[in-house]
ZAZA-137817 format. One line per 5 residues: their letters; for each residue x, y, z of C-alpha. Coordinates in Angstrom, 2 decimals, padded with zeros to 5 digits. Example, Ala and Ser with C-alpha at 12.3 -4.5 7.8 and 13.67 -1.06 7.14 Angstrom:
AS = 012.30 -004.50 007.80; 013.67 -001.06 007.14
***
This chain:
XXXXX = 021.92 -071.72 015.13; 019.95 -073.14 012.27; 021.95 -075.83 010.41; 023.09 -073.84 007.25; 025.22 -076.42 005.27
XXXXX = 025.35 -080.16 004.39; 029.46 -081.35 004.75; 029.85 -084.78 004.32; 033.58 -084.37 005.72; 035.85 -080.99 006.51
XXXXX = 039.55 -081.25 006.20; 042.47 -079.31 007.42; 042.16 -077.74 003.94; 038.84 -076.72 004.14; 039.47 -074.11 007.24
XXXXX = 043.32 -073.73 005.57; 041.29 -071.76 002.17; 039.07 -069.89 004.97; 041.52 -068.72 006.39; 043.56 -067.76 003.89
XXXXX = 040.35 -065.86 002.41; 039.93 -063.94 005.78; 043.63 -063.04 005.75; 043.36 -061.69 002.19; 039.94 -059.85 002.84
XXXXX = 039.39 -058.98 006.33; 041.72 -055.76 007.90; 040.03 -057.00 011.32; 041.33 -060.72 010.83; 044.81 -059.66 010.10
XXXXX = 044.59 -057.31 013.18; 043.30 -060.48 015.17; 046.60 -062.36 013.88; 048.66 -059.32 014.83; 047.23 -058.87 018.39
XXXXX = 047.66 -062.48 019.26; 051.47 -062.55 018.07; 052.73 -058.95 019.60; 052.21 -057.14 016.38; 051.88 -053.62 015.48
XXXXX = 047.97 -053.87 014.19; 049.33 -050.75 011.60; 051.52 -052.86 009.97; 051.49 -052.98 006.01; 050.18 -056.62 004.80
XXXXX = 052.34 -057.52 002.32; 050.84 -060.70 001.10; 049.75 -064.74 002.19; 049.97 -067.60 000.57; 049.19 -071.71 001.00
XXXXX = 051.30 -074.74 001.06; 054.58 -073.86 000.93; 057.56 -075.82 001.02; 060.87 -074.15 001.62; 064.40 -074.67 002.62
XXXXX = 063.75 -078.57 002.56; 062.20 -078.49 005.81; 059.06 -078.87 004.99; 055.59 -077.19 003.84; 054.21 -074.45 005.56
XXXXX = 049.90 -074.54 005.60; 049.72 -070.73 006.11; 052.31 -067.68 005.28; 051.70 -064.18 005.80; 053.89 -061.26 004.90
XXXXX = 053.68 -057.62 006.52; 056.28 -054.76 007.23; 055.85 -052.80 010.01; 056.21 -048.57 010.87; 059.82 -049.12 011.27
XXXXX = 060.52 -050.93 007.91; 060.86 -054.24 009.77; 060.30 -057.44 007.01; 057.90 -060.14 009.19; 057.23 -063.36 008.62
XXXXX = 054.39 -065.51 010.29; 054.27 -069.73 009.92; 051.06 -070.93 010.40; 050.16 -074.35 010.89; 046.34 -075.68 011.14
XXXXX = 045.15 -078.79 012.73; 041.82 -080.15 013.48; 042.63 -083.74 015.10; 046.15 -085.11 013.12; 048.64 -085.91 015.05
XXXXX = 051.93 -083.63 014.29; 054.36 -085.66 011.74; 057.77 -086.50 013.31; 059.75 -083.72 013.77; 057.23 -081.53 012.01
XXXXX = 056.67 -078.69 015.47; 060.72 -078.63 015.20; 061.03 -077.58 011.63; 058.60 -074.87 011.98; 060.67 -073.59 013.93
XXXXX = 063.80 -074.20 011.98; 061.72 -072.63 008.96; 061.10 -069.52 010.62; 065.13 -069.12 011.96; 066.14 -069.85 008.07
XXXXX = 063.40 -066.91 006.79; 065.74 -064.39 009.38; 069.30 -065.73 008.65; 068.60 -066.50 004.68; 066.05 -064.42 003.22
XXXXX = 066.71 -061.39 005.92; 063.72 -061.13 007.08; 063.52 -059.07 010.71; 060.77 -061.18 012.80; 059.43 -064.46 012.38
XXXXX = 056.60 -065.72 013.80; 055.12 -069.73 014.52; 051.55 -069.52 014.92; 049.23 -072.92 015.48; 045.55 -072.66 014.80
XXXXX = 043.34 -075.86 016.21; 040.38 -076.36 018.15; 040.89 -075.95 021.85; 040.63 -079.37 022.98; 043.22 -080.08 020.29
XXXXX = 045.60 -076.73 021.61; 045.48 -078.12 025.63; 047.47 -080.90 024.54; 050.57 -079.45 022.63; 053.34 -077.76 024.35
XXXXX = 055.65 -077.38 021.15; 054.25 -074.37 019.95; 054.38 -070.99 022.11; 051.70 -068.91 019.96; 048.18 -070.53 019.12
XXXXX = 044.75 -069.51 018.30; 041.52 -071.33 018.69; 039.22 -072.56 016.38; 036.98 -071.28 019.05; 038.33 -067.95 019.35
XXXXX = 038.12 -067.55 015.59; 034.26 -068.43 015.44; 033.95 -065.65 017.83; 035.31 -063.29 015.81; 033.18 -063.89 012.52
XXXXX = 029.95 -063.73 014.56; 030.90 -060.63 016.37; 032.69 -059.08 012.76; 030.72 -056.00 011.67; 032.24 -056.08 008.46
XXXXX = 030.48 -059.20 007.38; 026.73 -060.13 006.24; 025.17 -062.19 008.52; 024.38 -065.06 006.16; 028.03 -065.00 005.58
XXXXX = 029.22 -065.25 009.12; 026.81 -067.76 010.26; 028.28 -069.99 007.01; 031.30 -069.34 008.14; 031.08 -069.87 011.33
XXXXX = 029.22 -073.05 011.10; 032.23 -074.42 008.91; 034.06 -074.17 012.30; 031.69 -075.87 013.83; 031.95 -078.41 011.88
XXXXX = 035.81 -078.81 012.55; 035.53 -078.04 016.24; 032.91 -081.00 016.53; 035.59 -083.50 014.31; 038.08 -082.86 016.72
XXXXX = 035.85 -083.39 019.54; 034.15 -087.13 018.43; 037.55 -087.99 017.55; 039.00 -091.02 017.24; 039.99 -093.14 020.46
XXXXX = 042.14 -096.13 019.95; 041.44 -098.94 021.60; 044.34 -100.74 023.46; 045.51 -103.99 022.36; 047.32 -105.94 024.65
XXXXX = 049.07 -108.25 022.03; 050.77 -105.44 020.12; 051.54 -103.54 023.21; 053.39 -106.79 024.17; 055.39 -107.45 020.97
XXXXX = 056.44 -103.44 020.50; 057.89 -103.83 023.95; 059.48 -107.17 023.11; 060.56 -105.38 019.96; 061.76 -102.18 021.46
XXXXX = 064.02 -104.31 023.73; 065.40 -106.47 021.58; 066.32 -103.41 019.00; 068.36 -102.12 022.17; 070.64 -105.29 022.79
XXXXX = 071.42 -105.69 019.00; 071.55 -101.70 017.27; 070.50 -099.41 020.01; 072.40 -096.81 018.05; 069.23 -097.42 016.02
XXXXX = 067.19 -095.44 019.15; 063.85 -097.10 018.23; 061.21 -094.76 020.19; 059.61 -096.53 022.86; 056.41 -097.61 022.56
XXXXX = 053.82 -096.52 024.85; 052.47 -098.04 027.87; 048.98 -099.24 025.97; 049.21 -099.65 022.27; 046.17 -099.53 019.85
XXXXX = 045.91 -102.69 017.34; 046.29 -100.28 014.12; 050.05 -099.00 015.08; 051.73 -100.79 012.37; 054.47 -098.14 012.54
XXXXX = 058.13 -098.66 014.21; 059.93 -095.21 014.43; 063.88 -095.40 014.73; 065.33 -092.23 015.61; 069.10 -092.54 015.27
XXXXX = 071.54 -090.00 015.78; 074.01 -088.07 013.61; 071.80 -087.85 010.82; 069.40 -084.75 009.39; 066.30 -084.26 011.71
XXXXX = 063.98 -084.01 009.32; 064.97 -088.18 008.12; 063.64 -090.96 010.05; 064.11 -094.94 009.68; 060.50 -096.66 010.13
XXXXX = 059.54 -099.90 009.76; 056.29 -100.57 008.21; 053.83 -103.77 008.74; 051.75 -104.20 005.98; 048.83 -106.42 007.03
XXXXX = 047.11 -106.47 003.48; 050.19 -106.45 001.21; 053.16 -109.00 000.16; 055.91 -107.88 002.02; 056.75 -105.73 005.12
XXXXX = 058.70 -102.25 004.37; 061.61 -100.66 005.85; 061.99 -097.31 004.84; 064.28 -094.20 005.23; 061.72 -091.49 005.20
XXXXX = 061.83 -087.74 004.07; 059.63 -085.82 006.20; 057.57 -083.33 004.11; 060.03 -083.34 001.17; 057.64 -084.54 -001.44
XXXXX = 059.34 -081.31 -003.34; 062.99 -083.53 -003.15; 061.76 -086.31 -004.16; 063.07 -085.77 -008.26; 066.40 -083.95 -007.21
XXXXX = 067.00 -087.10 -004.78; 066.25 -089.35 -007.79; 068.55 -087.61 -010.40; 071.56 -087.57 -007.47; 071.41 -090.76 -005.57
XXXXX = 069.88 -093.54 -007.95; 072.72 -095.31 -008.68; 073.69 -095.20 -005.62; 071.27 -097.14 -003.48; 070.52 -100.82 -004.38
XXXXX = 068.75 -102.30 -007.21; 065.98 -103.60 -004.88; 065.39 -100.30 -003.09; 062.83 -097.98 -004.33; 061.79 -094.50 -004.18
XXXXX = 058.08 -093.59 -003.65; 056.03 -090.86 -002.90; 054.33 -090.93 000.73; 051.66 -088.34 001.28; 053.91 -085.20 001.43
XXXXX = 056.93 -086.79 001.85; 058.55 -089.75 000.20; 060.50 -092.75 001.20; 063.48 -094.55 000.19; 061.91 -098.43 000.51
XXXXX = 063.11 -101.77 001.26; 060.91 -104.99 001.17; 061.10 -107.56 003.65; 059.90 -110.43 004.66; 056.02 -110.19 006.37
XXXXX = 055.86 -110.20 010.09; 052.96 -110.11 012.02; 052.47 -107.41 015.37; 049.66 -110.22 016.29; 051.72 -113.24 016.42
XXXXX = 054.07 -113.90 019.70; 057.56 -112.05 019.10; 059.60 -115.25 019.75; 058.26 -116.62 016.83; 059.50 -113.95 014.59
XXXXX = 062.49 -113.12 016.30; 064.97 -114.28 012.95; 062.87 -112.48 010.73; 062.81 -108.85 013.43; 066.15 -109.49 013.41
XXXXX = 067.28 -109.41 009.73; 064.75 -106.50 010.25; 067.38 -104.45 012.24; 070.05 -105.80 009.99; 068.66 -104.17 007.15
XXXXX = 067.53 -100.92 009.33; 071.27 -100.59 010.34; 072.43 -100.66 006.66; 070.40 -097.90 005.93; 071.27 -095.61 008.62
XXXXX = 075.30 -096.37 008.19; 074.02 -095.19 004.15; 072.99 -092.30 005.56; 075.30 -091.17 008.05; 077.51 -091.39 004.97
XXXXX = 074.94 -089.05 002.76; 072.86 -087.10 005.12; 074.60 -086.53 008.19; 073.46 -083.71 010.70; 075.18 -080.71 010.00
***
């Protein structure tokens, strides 16, 4: 196909307005949707909508609204990847999302739908219903309904995302971090292990400057991390909110005065963090060498979980 468009980059947003556009637009599309989910193709579309956070689990790229020939109120999730990794916990509150649209808001079905390129779908086992980017392509080029100048745009903008995901990025190992996680990972387990850092994998890339701590007894969508910052000051150790970036004021008003004067509260992508600095560590030098400083580390990790087993424990 004759190259249509210049993109100098296509994001997960790009394909999430596409889509949304085909769902408002295109009968076929929605019937496409429908078919791949066990859907009566006759059922009335209601509405869909983009980026939306509910129930303090976290946003939702995609959500579509129908009601079928028996009156019965469905609900469909969808979230769209081309290569990011899934956020911790993120697959699990999808699905928590769509039980809370059945018990809370009465809805009668919910559905959690993931849309990716096929390379990206062969490696993800969390998710029971996907589509392909692939799949998807296929239908705008065979879709009578549409111009053929439009299609082939369209089409190519898949492209586009289907080729991102497959360059990709592949991280190189580096054998110096991969050592001092593992140093790390055992020495968090002989002084907190009720901490639960995750174990680090077998080869670790030089740019994982992220340490996940996954203790129990607290909410699932709140994680400890700690943070190396090679170009800054100070390390971090935060308490993060997963996708709660819509908490982040009502946190503020409630808890301020209750977490220490040299804690702060910041804004992190879509979610935010409750942050501690520390002193700088390196993951390049030898652990030994740091082991004080990792260990007033876990000190001040294990204050902040005991804080919130005491404000946000698991219900």
């Amino acid at each position: 196909m004759e190259e249509l468009i210049k993109i100098e980059a296509i994001r997960e947003r790009d394909i999430d307005l596409l889509l949304l556009e085909e769902i408002h637009s295109s009968l076929s599309f929605r019937n496409l949707i429908c078919r791949y989910l066990g859907i009566n193709e006759g059922s009335k579309f209601i509405g869909a909508w983009h980026s939306i956070h509910s129930f303090n689990l976290g946003e939702t790229d995609l959500l579509i609204k129908f009601v079928d020939d028996r009156n019965n109120k469905i609900i469909i999730l969808i979230e769209n990847k081309i290569d990011a990794a899934f956020t911790n916990g993120q697959a699990k509150r999808y699905i928590e999302r769509a039980k809370f649209y059945i018990e809370e808001k009465k809805y009668n079905k919910s559905f959690v739908l993931l849309i990716a390129p096929l390379q990206y779908l062969q490696n993800v086992v969390a998710f029971t219903d996907t589509l392909s980017y692939e799949e998807i392509k296929r239908f705008l080029l065979e879709d009578s309904e549409l111009p053929m100048a439009r299609k082939q745009y369209k089409s190519q903008i898949i492209d586009y995302a289907i080729e991102k995901k497959r360059r990709g990025y592949s991280p190189v190992p580096d054998s110096q971090v991969t050592e001092f996680q593992h140093k790390y990972y055992e020495f968090s387990n002989d002084l907190f292990p009720k901490l639960n850092m995750r174990k680090p994998n077998d080869q670790v890339p030089s740019g994982s400057g992220h340490i996940y701590f996954s203790p129990e007894g607290i909410q699932n969508n709140i994680s400890l991390v700690h943070k190396f910052k090679d170009k800054e000051e100070f390390d971090y150790i935060d308490i993060q909110f997963d996708g709660q970036i819509d908490s982040m004021n009502q946190f503020i008003n409630e808890y301020e005065e209750k977490i220490d004067q040299d804690i702060s509260v910041e804004k992190a992508n879509k979610s935010f963090v409750v942050r501690k600095r520390i002193d700088k560590m390196s993951r390049f030098i030898p652990f030994e060498d740091q082991k004080n400083k990792l260990s007033t580390a876990l000190i001040e990790l294990n204050n902040l979980y005991s804080w919130l087993l005491i404000h946000f424990p698991k219900k």
